[in-house]
mmCIF file of the N, C-alpha and C atoms, coordinates in Angstrom:
data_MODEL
# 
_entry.id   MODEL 
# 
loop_
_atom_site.group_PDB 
_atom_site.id 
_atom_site.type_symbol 
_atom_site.label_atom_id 
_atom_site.label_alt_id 
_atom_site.label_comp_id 
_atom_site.label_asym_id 
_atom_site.label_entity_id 
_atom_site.label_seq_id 
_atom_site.pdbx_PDB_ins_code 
_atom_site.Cartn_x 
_atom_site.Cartn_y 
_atom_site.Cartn_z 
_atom_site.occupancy 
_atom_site.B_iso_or_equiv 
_atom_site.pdbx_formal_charge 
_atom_site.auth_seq_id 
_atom_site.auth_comp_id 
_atom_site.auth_asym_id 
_atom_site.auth_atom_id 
_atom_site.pdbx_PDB_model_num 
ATOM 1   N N  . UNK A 1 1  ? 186.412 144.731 -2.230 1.00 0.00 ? 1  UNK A N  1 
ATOM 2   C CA . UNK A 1 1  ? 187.167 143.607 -2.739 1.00 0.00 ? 1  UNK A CA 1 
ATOM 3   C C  . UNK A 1 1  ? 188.240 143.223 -1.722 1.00 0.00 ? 1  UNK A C  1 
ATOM 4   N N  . UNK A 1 2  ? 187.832 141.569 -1.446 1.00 0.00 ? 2  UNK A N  1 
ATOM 5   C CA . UNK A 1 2  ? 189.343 141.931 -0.715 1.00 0.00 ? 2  UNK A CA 1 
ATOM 6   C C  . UNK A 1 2  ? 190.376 140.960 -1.416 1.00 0.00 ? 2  UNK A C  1 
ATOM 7   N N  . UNK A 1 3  ? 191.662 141.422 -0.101 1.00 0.00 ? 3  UNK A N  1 
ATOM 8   C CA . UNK A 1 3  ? 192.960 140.983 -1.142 1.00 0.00 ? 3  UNK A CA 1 
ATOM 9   C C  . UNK A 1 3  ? 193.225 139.692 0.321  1.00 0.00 ? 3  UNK A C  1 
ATOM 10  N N  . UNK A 1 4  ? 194.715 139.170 -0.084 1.00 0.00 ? 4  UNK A N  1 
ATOM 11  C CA . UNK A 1 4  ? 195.677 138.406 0.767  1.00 0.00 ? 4  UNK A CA 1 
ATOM 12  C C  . UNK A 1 4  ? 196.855 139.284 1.186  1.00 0.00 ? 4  UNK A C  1 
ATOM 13  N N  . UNK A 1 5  ? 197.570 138.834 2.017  1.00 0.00 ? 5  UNK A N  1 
ATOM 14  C CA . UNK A 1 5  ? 198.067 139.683 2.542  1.00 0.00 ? 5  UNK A CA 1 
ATOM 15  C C  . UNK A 1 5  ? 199.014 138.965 3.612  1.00 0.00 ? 5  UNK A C  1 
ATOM 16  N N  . UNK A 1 6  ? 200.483 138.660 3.988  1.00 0.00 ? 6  UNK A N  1 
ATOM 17  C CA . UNK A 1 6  ? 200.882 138.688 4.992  1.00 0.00 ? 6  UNK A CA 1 
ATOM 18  C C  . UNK A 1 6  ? 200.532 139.352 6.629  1.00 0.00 ? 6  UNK A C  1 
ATOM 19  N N  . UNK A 1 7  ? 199.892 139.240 7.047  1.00 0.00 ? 7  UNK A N  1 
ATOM 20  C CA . UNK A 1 7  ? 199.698 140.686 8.584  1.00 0.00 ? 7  UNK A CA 1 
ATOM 21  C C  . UNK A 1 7  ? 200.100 140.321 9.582  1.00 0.00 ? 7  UNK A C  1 
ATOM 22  N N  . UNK A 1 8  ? 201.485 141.606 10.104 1.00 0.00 ? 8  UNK A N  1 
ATOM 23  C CA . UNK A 1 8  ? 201.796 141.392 11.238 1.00 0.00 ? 8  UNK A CA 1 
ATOM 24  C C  . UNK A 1 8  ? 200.495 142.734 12.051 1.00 0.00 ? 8  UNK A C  1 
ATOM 25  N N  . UNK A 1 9  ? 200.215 141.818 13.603 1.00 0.00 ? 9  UNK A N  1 
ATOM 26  C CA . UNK A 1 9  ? 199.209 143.048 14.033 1.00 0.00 ? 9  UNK A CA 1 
ATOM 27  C C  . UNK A 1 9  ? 199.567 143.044 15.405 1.00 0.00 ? 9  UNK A C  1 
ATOM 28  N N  . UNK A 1 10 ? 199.610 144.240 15.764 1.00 0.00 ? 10 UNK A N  1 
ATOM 29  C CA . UNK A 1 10 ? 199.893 144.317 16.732 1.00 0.00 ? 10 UNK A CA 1 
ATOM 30  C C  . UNK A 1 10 ? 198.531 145.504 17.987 1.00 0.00 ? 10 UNK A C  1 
ATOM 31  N N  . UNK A 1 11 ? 198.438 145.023 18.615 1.00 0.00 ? 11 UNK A N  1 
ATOM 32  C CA . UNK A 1 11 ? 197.482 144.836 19.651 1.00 0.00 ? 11 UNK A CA 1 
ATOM 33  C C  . UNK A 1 11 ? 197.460 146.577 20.214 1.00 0.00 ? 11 UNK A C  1 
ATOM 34  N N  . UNK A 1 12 ? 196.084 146.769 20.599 1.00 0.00 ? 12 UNK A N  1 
ATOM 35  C CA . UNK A 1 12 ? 196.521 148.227 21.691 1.00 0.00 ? 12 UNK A CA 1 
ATOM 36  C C  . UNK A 1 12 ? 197.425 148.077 22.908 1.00 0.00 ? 12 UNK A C  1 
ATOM 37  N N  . UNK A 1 13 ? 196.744 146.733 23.696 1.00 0.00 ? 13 UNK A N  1 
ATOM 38  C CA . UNK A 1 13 ? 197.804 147.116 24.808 1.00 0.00 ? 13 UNK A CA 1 
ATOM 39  C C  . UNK A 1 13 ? 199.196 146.161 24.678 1.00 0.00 ? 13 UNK A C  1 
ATOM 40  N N  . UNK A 1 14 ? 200.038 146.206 23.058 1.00 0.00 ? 14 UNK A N  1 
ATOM 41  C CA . UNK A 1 14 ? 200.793 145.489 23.200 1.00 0.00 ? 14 UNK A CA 1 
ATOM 42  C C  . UNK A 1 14 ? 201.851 146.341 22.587 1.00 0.00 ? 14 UNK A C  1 
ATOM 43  N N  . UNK A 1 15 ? 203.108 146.008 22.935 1.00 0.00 ? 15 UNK A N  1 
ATOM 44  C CA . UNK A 1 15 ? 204.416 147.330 22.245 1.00 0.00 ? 15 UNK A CA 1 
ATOM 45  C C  . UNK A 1 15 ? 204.878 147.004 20.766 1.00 0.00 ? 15 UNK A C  1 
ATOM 46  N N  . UNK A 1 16 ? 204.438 145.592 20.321 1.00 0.00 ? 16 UNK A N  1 
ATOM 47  C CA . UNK A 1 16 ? 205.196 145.013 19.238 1.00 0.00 ? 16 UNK A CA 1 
ATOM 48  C C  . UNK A 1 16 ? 204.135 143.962 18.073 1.00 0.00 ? 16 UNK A C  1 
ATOM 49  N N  . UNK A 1 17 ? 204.398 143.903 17.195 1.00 0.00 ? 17 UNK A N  1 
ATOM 50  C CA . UNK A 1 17 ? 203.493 143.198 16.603 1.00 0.00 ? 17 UNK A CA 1 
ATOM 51  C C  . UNK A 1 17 ? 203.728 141.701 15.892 1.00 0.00 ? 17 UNK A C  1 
ATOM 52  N N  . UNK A 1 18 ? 202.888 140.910 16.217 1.00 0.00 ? 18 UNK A N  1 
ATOM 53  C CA . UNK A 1 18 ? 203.081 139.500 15.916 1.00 0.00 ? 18 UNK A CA 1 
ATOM 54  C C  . UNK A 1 18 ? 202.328 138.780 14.628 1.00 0.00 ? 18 UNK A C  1 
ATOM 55  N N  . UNK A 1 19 ? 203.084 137.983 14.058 1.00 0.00 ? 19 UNK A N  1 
ATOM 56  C CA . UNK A 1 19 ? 202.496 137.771 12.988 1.00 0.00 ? 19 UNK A CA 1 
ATOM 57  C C  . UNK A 1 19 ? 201.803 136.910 12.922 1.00 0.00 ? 19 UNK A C  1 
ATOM 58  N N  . UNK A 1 20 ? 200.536 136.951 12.186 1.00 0.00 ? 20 UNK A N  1 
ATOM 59  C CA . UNK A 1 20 ? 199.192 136.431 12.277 1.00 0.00 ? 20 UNK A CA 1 
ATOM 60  C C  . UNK A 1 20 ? 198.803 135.897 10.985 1.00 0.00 ? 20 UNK A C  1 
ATOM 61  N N  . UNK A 1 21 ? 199.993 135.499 9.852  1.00 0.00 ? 21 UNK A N  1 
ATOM 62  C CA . UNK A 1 21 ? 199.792 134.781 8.508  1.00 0.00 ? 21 UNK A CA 1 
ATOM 63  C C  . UNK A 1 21 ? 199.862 135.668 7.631  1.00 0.00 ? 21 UNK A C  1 
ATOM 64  N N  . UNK A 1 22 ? 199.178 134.472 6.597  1.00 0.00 ? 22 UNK A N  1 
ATOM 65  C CA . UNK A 1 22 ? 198.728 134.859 5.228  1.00 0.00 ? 22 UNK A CA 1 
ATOM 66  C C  . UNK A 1 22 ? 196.947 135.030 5.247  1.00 0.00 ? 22 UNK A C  1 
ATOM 67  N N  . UNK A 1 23 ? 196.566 135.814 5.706  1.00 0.00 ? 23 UNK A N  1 
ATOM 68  C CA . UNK A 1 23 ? 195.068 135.859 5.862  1.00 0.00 ? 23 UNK A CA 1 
ATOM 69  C C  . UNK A 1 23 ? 194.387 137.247 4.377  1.00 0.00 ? 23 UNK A C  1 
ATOM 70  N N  . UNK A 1 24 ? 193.002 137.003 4.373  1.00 0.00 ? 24 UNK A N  1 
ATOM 71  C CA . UNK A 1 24 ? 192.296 137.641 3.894  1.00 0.00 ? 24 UNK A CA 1 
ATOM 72  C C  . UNK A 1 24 ? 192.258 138.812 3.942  1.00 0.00 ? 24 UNK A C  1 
ATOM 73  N N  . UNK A 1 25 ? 192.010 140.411 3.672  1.00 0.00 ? 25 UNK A N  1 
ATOM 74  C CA . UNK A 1 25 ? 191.729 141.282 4.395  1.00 0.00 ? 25 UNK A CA 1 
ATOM 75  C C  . UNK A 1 25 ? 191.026 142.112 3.488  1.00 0.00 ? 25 UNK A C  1 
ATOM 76  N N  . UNK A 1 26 ? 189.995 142.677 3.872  1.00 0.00 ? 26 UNK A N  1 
ATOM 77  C CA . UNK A 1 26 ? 189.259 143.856 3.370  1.00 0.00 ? 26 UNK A CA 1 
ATOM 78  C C  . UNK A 1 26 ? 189.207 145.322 3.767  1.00 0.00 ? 26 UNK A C  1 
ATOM 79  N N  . UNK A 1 27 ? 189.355 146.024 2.612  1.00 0.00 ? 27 UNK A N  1 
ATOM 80  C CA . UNK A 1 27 ? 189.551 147.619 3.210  1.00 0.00 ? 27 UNK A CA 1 
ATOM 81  C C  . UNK A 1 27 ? 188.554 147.701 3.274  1.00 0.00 ? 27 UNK A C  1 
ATOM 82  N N  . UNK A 1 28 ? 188.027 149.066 4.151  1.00 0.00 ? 28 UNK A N  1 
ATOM 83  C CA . UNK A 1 28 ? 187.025 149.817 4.543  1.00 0.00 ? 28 UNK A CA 1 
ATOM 84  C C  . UNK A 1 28 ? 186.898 151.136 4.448  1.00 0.00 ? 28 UNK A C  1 
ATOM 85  N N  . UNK A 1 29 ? 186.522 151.774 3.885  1.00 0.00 ? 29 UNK A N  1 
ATOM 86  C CA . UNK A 1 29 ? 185.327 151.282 3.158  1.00 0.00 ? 29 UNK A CA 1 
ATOM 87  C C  . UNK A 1 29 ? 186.133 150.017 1.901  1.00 0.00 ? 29 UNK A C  1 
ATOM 88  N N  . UNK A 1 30 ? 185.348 149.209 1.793  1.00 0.00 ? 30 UNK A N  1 
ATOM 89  C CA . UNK A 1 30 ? 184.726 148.279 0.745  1.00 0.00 ? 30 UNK A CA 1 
ATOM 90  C C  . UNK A 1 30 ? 185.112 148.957 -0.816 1.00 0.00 ? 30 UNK A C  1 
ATOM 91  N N  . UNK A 1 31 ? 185.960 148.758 -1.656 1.00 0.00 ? 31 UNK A N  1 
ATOM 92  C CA . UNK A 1 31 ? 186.474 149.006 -3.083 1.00 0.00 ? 31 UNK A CA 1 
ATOM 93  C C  . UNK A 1 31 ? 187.456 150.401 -2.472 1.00 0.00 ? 31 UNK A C  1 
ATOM 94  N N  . UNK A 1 32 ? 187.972 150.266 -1.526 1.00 0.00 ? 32 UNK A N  1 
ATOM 95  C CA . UNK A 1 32 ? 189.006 151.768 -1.330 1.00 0.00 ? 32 UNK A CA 1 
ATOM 96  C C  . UNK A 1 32 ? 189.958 151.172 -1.151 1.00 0.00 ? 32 UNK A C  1 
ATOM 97  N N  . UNK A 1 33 ? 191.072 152.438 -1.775 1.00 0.00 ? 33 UNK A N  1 
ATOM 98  C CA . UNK A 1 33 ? 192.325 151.670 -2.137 1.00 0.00 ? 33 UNK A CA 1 
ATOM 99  C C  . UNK A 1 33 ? 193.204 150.886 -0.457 1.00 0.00 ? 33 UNK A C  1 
ATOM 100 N N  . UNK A 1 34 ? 194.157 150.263 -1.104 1.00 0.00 ? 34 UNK A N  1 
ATOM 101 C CA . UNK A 1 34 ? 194.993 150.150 0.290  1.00 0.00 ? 34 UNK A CA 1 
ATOM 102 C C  . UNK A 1 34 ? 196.028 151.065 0.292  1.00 0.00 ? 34 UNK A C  1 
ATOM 103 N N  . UNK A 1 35 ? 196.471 151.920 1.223  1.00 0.00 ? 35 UNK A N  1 
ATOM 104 C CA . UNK A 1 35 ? 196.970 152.419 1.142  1.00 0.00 ? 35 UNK A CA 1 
ATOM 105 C C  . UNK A 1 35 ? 197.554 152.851 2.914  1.00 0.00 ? 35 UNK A C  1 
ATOM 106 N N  . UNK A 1 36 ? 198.326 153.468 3.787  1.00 0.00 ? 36 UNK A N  1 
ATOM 107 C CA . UNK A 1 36 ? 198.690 153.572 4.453  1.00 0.00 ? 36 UNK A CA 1 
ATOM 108 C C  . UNK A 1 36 ? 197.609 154.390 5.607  1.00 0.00 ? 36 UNK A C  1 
ATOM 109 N N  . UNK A 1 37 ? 197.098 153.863 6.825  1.00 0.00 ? 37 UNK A N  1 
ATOM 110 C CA . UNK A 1 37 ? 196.547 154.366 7.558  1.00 0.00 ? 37 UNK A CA 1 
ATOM 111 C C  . UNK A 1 37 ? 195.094 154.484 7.015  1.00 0.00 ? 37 UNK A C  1 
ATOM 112 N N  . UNK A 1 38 ? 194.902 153.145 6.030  1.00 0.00 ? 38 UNK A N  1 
ATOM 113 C CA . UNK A 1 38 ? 193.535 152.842 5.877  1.00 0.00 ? 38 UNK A CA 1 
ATOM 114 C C  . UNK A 1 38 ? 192.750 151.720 7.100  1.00 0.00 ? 38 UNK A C  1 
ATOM 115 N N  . UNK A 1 39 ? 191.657 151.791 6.937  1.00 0.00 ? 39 UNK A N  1 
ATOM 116 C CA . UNK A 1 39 ? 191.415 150.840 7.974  1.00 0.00 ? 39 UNK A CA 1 
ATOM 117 C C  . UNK A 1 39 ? 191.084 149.159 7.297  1.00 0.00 ? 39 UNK A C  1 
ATOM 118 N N  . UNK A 1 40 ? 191.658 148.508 8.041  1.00 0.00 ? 40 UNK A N  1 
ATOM 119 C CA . UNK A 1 40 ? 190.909 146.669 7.289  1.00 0.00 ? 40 UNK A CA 1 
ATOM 120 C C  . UNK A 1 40 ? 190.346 146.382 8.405  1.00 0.00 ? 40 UNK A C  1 
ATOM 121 N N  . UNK A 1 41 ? 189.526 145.183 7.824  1.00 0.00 ? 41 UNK A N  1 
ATOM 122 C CA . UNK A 1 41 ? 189.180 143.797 8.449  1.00 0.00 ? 41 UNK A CA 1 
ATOM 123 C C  . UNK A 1 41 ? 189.339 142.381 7.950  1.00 0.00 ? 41 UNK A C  1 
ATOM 124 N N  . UNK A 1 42 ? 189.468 141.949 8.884  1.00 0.00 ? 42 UNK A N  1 
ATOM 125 C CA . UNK A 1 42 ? 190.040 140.637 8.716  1.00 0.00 ? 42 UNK A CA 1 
ATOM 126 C C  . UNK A 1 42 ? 189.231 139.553 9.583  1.00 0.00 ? 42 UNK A C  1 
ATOM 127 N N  . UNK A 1 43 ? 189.896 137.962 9.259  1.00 0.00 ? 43 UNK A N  1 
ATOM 128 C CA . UNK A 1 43 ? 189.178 137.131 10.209 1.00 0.00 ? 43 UNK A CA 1 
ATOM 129 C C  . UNK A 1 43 ? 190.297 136.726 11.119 1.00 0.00 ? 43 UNK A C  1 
ATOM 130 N N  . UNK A 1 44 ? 190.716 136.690 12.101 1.00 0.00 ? 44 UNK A N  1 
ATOM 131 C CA . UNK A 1 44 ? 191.343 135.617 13.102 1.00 0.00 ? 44 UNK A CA 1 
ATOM 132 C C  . UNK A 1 44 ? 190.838 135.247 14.058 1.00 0.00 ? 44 UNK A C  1 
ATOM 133 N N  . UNK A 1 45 ? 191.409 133.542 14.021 1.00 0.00 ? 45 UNK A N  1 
ATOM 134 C CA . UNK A 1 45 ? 190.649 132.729 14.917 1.00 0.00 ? 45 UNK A CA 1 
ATOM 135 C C  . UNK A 1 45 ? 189.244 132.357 15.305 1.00 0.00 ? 45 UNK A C  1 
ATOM 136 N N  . UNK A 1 46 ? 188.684 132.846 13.728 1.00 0.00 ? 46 UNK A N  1 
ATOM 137 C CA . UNK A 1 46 ? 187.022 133.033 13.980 1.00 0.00 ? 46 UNK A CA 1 
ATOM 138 C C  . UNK A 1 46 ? 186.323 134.652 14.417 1.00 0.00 ? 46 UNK A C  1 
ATOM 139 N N  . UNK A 1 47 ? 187.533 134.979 14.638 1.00 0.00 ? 47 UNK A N  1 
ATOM 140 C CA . UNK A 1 47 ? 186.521 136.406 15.187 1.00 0.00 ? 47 UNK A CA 1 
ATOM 141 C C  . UNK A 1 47 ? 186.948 137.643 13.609 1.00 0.00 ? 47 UNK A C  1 
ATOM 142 N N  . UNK A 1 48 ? 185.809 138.722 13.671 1.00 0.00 ? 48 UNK A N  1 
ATOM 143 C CA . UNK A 1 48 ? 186.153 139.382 12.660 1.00 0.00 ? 48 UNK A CA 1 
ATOM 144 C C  . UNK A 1 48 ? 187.205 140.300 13.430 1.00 0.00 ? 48 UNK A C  1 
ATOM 145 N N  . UNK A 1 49 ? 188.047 141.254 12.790 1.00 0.00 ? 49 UNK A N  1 
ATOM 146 C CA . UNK A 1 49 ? 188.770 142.280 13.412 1.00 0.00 ? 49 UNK A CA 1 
ATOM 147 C C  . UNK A 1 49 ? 189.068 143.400 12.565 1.00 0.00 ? 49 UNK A C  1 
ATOM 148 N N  . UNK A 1 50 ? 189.291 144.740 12.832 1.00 0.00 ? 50 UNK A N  1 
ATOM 149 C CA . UNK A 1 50 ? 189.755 145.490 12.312 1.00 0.00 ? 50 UNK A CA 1 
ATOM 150 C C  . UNK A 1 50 ? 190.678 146.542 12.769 1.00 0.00 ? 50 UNK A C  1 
ATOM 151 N N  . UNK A 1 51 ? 191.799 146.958 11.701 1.00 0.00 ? 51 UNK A N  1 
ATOM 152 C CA . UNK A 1 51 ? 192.698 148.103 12.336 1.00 0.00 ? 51 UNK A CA 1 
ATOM 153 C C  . UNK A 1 51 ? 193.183 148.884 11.598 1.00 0.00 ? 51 UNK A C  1 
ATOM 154 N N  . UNK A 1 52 ? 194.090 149.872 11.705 1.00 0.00 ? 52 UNK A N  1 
ATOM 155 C CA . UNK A 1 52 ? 194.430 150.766 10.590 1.00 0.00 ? 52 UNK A CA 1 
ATOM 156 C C  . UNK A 1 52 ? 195.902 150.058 9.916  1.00 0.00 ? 52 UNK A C  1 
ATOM 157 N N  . UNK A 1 53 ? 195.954 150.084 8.466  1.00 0.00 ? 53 UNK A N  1 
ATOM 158 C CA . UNK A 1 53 ? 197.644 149.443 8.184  1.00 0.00 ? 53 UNK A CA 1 
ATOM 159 C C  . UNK A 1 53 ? 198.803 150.765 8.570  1.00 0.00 ? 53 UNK A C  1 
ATOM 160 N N  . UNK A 1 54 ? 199.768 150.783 9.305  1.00 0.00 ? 54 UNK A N  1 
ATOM 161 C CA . UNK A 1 54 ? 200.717 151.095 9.904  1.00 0.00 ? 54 UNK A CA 1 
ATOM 162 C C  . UNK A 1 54 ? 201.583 150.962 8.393  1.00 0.00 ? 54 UNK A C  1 
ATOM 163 N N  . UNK A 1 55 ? 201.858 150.266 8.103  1.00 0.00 ? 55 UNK A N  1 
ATOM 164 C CA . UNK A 1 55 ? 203.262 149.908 6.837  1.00 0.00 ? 55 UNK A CA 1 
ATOM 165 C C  . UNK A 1 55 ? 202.901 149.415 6.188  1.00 0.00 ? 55 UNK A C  1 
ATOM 166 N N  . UNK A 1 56 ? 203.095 149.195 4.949  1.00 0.00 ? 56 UNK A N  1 
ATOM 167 C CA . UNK A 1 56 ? 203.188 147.888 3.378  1.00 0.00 ? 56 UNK A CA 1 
ATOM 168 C C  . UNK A 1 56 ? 204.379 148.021 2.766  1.00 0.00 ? 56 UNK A C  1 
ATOM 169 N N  . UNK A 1 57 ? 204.837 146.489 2.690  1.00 0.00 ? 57 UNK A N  1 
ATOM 170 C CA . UNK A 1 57 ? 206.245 146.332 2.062  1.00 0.00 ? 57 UNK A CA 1 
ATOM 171 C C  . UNK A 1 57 ? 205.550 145.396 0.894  1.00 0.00 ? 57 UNK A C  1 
ATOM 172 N N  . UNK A 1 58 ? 206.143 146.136 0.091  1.00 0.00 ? 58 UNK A N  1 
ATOM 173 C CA . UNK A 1 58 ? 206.965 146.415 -0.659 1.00 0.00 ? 58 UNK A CA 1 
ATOM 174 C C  . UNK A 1 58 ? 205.880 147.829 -0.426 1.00 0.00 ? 58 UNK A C  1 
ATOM 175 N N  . UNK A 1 59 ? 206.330 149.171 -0.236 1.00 0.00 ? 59 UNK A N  1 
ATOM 176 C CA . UNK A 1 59 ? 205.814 150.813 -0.139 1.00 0.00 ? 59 UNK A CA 1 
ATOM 177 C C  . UNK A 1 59 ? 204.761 150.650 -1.441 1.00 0.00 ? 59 UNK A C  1 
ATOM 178 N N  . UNK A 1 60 ? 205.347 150.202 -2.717 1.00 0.00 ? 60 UNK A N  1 
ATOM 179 C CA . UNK A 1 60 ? 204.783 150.420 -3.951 1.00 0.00 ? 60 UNK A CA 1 
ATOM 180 C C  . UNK A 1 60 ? 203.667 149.308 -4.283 1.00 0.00 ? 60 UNK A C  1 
ATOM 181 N N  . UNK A 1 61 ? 203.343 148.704 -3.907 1.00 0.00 ? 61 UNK A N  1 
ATOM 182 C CA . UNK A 1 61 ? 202.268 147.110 -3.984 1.00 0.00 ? 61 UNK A CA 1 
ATOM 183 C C  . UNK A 1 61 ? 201.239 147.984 -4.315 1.00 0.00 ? 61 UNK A C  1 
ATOM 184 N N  . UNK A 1 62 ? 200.843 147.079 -5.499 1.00 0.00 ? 62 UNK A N  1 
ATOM 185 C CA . UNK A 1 62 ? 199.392 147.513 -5.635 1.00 0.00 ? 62 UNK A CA 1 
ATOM 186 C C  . UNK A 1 62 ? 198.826 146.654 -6.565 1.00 0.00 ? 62 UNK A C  1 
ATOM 187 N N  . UNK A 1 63 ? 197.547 146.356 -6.220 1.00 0.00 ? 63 UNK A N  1 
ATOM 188 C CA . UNK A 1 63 ? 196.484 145.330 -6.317 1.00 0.00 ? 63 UNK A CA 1 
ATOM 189 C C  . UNK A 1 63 ? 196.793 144.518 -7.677 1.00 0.00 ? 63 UNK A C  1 
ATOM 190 N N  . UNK A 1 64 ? 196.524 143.281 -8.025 1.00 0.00 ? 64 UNK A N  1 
ATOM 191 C CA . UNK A 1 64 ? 197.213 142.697 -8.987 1.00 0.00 ? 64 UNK A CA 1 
ATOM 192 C C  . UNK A 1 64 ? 198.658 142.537 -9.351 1.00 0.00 ? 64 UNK A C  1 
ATOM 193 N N  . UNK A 1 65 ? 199.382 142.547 -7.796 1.00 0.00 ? 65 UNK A N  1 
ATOM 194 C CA . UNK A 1 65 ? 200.876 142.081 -8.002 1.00 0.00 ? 65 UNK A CA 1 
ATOM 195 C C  . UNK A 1 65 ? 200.928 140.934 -7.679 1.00 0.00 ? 65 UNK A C  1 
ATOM 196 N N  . UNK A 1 66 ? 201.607 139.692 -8.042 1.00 0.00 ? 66 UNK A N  1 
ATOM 197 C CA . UNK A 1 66 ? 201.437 138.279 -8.061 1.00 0.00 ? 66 UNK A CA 1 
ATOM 198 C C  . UNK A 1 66 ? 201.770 138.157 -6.389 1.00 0.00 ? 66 UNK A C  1 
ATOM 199 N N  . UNK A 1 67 ? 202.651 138.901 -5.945 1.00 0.00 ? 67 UNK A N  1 
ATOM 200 C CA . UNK A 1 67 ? 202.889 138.640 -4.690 1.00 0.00 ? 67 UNK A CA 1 
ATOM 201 C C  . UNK A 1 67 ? 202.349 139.457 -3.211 1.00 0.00 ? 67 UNK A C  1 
ATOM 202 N N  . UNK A 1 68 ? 201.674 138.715 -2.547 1.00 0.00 ? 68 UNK A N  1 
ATOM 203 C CA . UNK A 1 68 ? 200.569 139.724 -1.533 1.00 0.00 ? 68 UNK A CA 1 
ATOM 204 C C  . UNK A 1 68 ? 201.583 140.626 -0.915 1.00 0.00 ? 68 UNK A C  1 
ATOM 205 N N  . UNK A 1 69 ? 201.076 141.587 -0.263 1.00 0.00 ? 69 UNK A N  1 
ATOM 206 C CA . UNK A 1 69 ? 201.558 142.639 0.600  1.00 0.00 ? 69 UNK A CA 1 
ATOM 207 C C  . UNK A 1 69 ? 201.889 142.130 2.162  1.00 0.00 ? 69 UNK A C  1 
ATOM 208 N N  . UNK A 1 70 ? 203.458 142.996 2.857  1.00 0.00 ? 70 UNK A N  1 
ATOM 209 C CA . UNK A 1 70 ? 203.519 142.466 4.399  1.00 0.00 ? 70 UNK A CA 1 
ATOM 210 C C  . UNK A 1 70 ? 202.697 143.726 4.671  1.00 0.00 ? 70 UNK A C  1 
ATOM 211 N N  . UNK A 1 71 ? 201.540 143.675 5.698  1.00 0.00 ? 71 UNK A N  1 
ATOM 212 C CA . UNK A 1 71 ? 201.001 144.716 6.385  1.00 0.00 ? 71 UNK A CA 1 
ATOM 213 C C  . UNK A 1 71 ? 200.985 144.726 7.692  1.00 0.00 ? 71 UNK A C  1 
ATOM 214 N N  . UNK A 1 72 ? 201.528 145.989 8.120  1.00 0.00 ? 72 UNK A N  1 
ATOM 215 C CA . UNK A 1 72 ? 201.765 146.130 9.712  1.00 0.00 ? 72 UNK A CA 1 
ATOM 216 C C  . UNK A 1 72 ? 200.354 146.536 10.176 1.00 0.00 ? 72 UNK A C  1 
ATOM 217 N N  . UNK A 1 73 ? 199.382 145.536 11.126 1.00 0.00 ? 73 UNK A N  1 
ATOM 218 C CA . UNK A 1 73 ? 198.370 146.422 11.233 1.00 0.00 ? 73 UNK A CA 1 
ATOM 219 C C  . UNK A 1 73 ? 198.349 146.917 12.554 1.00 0.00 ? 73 UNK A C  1 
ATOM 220 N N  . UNK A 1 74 ? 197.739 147.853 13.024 1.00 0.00 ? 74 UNK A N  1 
ATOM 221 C CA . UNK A 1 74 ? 197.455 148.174 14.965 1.00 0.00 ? 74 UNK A CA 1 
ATOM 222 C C  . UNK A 1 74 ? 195.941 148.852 15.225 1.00 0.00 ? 74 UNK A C  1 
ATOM 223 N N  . UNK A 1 75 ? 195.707 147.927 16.323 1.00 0.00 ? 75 UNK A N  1 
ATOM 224 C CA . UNK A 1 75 ? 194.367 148.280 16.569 1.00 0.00 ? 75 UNK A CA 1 
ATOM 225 C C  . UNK A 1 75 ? 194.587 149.243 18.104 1.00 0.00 ? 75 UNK A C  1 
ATOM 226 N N  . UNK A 1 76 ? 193.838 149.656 17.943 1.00 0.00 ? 76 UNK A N  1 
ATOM 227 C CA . UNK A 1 76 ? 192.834 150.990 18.782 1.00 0.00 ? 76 UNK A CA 1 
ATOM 228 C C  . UNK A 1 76 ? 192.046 150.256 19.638 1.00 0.00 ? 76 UNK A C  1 
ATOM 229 N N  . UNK A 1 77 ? 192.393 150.955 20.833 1.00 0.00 ? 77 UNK A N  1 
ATOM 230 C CA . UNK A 1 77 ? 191.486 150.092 22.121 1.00 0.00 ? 77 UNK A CA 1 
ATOM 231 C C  . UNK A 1 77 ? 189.794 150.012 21.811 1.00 0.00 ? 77 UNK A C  1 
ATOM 232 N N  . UNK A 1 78 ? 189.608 149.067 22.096 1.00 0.00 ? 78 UNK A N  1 
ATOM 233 C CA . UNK A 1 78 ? 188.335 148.693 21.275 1.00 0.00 ? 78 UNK A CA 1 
ATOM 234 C C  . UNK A 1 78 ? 188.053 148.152 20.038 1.00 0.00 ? 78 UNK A C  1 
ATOM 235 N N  . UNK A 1 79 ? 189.133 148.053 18.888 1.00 0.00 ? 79 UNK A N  1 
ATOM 236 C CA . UNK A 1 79 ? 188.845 147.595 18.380 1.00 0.00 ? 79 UNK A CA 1 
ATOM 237 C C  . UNK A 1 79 ? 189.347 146.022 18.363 1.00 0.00 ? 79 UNK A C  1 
# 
């Protein structure tokens, strides 16, 4: 299932992370919770992507809160 989500993401070879909207995102596996140092995917700019979430603000968010989650994501060279 996926949710919405604020995501800031920040890059392997980059020190800081930039924010990339209000986009879509799906955990992975597919119906697993979100939770910290899970992995997503997402779409930007047309391409699919995926990374592990780093942070969620509000700590306590969870699925069916009217207001989406900020997620810090960072990808792994290669991904």
């Amino acid at each position: 299932m996926a949710n919405w989500a604020r995501v800031y993401l920040q890059r392997a070879q980059e020190k800081s992370a930039s924010d990339i909207g209000k986009i879509e995102i799906e955990r992975l596996p597919p119906g697993s919770p979100l939770r910290l140092h899970c992995q997503v995917k997402f779409m930007h700019h047309g391409q699919v992507e995926t990374g592990h979430v780093d942070g969620i603000v509000p700590e306590n968010w969870k699925a069916g809160h009217r207001t989406p989650p900020m997620l810090y994501v960072v990808q792994s060279p290669g991904e």
